[in-house]
C-alpha positions in Angstrom: 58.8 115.8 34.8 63.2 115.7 35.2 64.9 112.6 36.6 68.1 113.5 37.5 70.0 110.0 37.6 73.1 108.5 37.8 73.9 105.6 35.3 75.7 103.4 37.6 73.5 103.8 40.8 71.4 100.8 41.0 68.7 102.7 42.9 68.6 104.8 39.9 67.9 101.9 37.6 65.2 101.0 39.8 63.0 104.3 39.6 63.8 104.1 35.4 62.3 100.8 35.6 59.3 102.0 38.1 58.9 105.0 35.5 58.8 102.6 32.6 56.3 100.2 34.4 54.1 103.1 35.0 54.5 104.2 31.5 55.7 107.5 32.2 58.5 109.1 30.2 60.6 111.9 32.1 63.1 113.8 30.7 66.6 111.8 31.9 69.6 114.0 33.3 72.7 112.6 34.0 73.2 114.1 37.7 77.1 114.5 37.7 77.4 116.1 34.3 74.3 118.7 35.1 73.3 118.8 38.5 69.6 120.5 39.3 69.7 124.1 39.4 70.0 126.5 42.5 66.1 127.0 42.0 65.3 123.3 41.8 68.1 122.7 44.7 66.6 125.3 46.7 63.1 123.9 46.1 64.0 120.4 47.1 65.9 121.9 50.7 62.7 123.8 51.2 60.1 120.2 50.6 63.3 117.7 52.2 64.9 119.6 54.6 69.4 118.9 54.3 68.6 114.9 55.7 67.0 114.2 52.6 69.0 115.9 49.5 72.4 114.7 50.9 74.3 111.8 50.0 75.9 111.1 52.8 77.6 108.1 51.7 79.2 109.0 48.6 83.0 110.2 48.1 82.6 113.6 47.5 80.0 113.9 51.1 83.2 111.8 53.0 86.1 114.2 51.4 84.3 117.6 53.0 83.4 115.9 56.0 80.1 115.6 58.0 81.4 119.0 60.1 82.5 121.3 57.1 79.1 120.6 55.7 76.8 120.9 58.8 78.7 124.7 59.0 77.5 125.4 55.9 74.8 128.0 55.6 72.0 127.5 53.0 73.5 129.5 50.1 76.6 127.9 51.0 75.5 124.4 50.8 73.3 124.8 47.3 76.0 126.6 45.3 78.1 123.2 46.5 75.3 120.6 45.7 74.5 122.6 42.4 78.4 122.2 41.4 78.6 118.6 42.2 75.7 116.1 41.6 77.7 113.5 43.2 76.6 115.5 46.8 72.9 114.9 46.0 71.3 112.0 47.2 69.6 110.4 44.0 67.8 110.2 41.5 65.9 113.1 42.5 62.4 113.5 40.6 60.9 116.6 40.0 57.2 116.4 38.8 54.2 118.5 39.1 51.7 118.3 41.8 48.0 118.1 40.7 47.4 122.0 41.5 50.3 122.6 39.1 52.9 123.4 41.9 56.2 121.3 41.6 57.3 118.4 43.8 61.0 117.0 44.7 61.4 113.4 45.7 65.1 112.3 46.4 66.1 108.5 46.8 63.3 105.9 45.1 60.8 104.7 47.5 57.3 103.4 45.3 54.6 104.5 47.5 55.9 107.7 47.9 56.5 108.1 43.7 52.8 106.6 43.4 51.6 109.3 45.8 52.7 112.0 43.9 52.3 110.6 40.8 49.5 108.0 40.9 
């Protein structure tokens, strides 16, 4: 299991502690110094769709505008988000189902991380 987290996102913080509470221990990644790779990024478009692995409010989403982005073809977009972390909305969570296969979860929302990983 990869958490890929941002220090100073409070949201962040929040799954960490959910994690710890649940006593699970995944390997931490610092999102904006090594962003998922294009397999996991292509992965998590596949499960989320482009709604969901966006970060839509941060700087580096504003600075390329909603328009530039929304041209963007698939390839496009994941060689973007897989050179800046600060694009992807986070943490993202990448854990295996119970057949084995892997699951992406961006944002932190409990029942959904309980789902998965109950």
């Amino acid at each position: 299991m990869r958490l890929y987290s941002y220090r100073a996102c409070s949201t962040c913080r929040k799954a960490q502690t959910w994690l710890n509470e649940q006593r699970l221990a995944p390997d931490v990644i610092d999102i904006t110094t090594q962003p998922p790779t294009l397999a996991e990024l292509s992965l998590a478009l596949a499960q989320l769709g482009r709604k969901r692995l966006l970060n839509t409010s941060g700087q580096s989403y504003r600075a390329l505008g909603a328009k530039a982005v929304a041209a963007m073809d698939d390839a496009q977009l994941l060689a973007l988000l897989a050179a800046d972390g600060r694009l992807i909305k986070r943490p993202v969570l990448i854990a295996a189902t119970t057949t084995g296969e892997p699951r992406v979860l961006t944002g932190f929302r409990p029942q959904e991380w309980q789902d998965l990983l109950g």
